[in-house]
C-alpha positions as CSV (number, residue, x, y, z in Angstrom):
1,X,0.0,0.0,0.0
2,X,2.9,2.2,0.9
3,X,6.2,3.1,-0.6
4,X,8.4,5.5,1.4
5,X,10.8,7.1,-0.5
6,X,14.3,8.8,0.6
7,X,16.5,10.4,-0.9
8,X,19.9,11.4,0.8
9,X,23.6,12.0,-0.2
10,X,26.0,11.6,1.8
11,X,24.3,10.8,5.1
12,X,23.7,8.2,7.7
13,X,19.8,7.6,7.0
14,X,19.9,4.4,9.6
15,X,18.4,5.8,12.2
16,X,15.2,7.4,10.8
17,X,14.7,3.9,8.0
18,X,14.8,1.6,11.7
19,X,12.3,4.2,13.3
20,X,9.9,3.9,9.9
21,X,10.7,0.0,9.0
22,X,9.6,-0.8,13.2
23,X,6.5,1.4,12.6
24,X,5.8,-0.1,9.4
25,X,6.0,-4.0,10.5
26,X,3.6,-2.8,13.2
27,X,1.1,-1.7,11.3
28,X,1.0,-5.0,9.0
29,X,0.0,-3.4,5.8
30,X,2.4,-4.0,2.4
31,X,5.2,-1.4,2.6
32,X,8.4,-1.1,1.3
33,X,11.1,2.1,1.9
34,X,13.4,2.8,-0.6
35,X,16.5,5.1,-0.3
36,X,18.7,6.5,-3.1
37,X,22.2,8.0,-2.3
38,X,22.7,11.0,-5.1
39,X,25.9,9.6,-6.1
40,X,28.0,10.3,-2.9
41,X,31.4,9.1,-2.3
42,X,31.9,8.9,1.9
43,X,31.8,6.4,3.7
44,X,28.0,6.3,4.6
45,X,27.6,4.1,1.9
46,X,28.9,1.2,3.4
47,X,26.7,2.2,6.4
48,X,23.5,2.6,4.7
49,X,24.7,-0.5,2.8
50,X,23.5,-2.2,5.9
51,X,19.8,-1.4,5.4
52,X,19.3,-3.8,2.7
53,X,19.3,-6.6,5.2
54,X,16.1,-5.1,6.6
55,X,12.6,-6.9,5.2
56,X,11.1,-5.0,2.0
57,X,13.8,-2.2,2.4
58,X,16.3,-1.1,-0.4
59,X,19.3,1.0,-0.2
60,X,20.9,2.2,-3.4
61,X,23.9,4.5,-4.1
62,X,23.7,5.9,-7.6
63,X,26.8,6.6,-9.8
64,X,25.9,10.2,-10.8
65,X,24.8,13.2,-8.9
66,X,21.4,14.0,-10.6
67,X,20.1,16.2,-8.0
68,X,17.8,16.2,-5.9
69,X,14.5,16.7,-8.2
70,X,16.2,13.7,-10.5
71,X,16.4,11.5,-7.6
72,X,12.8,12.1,-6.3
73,X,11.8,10.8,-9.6
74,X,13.9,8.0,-9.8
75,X,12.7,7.4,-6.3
76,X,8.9,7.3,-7.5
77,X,10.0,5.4,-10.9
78,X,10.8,2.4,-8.8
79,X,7.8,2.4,-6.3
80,X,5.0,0.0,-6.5
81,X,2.7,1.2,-4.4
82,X,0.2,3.8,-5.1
83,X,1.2,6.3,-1.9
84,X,4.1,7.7,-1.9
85,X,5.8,9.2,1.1
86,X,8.6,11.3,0.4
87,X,10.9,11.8,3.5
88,X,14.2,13.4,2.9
89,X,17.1,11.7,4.6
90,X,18.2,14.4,7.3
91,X,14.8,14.0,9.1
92,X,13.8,12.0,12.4
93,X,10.7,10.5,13.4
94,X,9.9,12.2,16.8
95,X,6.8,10.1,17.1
96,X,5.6,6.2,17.7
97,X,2.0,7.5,15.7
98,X,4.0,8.7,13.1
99,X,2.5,6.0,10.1
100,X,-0.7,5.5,12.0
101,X,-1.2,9.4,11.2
102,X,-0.6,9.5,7.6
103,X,-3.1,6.5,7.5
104,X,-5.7,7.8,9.2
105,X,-5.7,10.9,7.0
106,X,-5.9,9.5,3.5
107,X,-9.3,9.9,2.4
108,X,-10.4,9.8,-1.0
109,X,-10.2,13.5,-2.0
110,X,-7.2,14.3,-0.4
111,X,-4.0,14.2,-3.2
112,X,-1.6,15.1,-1.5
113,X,-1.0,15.3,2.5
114,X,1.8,17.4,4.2
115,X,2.6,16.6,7.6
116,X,4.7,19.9,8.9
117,X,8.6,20.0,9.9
118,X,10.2,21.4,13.5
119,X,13.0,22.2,14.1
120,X,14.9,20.9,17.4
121,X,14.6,23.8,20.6
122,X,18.0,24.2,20.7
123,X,21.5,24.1,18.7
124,X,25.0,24.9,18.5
125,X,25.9,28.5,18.0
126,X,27.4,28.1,14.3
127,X,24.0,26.3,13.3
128,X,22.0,29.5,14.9
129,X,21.3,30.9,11.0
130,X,19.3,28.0,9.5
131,X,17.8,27.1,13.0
132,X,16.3,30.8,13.4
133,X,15.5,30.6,9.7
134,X,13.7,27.2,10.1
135,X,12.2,28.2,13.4
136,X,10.3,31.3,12.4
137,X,9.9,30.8,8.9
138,X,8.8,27.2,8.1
139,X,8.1,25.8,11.9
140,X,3.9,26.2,11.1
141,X,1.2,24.6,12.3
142,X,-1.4,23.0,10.0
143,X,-3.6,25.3,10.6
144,X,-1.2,28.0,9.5
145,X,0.2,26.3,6.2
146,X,-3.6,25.4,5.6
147,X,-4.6,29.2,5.3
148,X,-1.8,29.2,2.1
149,X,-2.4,25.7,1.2
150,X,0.4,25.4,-2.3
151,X,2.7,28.0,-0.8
152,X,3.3,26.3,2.7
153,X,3.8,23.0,1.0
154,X,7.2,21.0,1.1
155,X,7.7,17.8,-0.2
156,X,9.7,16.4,2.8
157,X,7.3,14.0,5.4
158,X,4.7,14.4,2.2
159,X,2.0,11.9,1.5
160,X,1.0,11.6,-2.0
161,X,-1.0,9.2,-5.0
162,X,1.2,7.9,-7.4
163,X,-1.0,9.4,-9.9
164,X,-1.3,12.9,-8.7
165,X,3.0,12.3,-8.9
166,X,2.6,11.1,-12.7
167,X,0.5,14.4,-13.1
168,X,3.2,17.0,-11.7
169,X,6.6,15.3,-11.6
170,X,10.0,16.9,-10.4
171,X,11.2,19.5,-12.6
172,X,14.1,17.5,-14.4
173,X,15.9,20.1,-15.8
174,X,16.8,21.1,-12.2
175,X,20.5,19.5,-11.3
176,X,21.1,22.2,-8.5
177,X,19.9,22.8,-5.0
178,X,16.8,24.6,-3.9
179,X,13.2,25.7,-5.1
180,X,12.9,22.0,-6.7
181,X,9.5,22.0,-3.8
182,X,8.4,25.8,-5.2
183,X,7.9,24.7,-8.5
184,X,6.2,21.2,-7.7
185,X,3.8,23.1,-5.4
186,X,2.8,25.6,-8.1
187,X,2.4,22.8,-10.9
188,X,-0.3,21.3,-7.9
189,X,-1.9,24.7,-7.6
190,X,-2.5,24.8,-11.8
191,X,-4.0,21.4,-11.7
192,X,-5.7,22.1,-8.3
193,X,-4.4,19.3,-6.4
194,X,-6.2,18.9,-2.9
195,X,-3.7,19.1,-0.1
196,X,-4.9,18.2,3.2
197,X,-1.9,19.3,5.8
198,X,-2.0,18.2,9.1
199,X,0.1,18.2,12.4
200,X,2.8,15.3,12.5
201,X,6.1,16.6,11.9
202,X,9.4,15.2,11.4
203,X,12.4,16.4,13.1
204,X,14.9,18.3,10.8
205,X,18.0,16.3,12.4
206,X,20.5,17.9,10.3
207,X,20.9,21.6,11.4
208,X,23.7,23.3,8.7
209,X,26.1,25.3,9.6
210,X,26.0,28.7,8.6
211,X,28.4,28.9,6.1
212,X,27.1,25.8,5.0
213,X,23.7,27.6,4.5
214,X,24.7,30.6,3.3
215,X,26.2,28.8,0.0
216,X,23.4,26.3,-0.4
217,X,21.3,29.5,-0.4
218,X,23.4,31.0,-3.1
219,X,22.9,28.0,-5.1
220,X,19.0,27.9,-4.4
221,X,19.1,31.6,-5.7
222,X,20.8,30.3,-8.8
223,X,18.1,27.9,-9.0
224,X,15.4,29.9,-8.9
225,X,16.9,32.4,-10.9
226,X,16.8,29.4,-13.8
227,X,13.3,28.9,-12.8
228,X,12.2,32.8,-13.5
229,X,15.0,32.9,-16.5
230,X,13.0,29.9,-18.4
231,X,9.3,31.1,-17.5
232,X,8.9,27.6,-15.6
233,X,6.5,29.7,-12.9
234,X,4.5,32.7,-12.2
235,X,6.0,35.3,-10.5
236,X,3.1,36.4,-8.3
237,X,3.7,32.0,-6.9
238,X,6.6,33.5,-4.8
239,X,6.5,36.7,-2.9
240,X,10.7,36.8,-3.3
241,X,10.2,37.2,-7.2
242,X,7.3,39.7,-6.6
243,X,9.9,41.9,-4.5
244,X,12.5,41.6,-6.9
245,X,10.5,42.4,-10.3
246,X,9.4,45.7,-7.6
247,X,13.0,46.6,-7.1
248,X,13.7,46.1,-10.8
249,X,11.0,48.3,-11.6
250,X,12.5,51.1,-9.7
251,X,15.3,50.6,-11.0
252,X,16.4,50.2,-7.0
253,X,18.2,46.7,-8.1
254,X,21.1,48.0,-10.1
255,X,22.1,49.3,-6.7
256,X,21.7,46.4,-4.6
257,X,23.5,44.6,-7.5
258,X,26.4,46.8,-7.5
259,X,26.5,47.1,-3.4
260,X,26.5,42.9,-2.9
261,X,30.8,42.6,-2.4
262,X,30.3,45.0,0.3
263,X,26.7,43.8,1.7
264,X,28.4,40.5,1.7
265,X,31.2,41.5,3.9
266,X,28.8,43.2,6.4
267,X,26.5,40.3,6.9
268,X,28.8,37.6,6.8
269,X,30.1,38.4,10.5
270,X,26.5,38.7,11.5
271,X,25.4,35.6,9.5
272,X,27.7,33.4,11.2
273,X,27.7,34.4,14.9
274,X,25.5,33.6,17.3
275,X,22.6,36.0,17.3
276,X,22.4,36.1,13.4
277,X,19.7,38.5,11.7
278,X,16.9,37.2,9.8
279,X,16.9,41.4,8.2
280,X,20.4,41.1,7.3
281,X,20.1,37.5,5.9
282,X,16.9,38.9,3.5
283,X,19.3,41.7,2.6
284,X,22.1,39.3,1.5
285,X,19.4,37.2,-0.1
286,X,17.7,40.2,-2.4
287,X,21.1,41.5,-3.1
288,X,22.7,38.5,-4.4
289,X,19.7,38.0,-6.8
290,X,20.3,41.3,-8.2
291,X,24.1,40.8,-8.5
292,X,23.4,37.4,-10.8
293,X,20.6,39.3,-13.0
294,X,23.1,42.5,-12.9
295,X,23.4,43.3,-17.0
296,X,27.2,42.5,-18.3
């Protein structure tokens, strides 16, 4: 009945696959978990490797990095079921209801279910940036994300059909980091997927480091800047793009563009100390977009 689907690189994913595969066997209904290493090289291999030994459970390290949009497909490719559950590999399960819940919340209009992510209460000071981001940004209730329903959807601890995956589909032009979820969200809203979201979070267990964070958010600018480039999504989807197109308008981004060496400098020391600013972050964020789209 249900195929969970991970996709990791580079990470020790044993402890969250035991927590699921315990759950699973519990509840006595067909399963199986499948989890696809993006063509990592460290020695988690050998440790996920491990995993295969478990009933109705396979591990599987790919040769290439395809990204993580490319894996998520290959992911659903291979699944048999018709639910999908889509849990990325940094997560925990933080409860012993955690199956029972998805379960109980299929119903036959729902196409797609979002459980929620938390983030833990407390972390080391050079993780503060993408624990206050995660915290105060994306930490919402279901009845929050429900008043937004595409717009507050990720597609980590997501529940969906098989065919509502067929009908939207990772981008697979997308071989970088970030906004792979934004665009799979807006193709649900233009076929008017039903989501149904609902409290039963997953820990994020992985906490990067600042620096860490800062440069995957560079790449998920870069990402999205493809995105708006290639027409893939409306503007209006993401408030970020509404901003910029406002700036570019007043012509306001030629100077943000121009100012980003130095905006960079101020808010890295900020960014990476212990008390980090979610203003300055936004800053670095909008100004780094304008410096990629500045004209040569």
């Amino acid at each position: 009945m249900l195929s969970v689907l991970i996709p990791t690189y580079n990470y020790d994913v044993t402890k969250l696959v035991n927590s699921l595969h315990q759950q699973l066997i519990s509840h006595k209904n067909c399963f199986e978990i499948i989890i696809y290493d993006d063509g990592s090289k460290g020695k988690t291999i050998l440790i996920n490797d491990t995993l295969n030994t478990l009933e109705n459970v396979t591990f599987k390290s790919l040769v290439t990095n395809v990204g993580l949009s490319n894996n998520r497909n290959l992911l659903a490719e291979a699944a048999q079921y018709e639910y999908l559950l889509f849990i990325d590999g940094d997560s925990l399960i933080i409860s012993d209801q955690y199956i029972v819940n998805f379960y109980k919340s299929i119903s036959d209009n729902s196409d797609i279910i979002y459980g929620g992510r938390i983030h833990p209460e407390q972390v080391q000071n050079k993780r503060k940036l993408r624990w206050k981001y995660g915290k105060q940004r994306e930490d919402l209730t279901a009845k929050q994300r429900s008043q937004n329903q595409y717009k507050c959807m990720f597609c980590n601890n997501t529940l969906m059909t098989k065919t509502i995956f067929k009908a939207i589909g990772f981008e697979k032009t997308l071989s970088q980091y970030g906004h792979e979820d934004t665009l799979f969200a807006y193709k649900a809203s233009l076929i008017k997927a039903n989501i149904k979201h609902i409290d039963n979070p997953i820990l994020h267990g992985d906490v990067d480091i600042s620096n860490v964070f800062i440069d995957k958010t560079k790449k998920g600018l870069e990402n999205l800047n493809y995105i708006y480039k290639t027409d893939l999504i409306k503007i209006e989807f993401i408030p970020f793009l509404n901003y910029y197109t406002t700036l570019n308008r007043l012509k306001v981004n030629y100077l943000l563009a121009y100012s980003f060496p130095l905006i960079k400098t101020i808010t890295k020391r900020n960014l990476t100390s212990k008390h980090p600013s979610l203003f300055l972050f936004d800053l670095f964020r909008i100004s780094y977009f304008c410096y990629i789209n500045r004209k040569k």
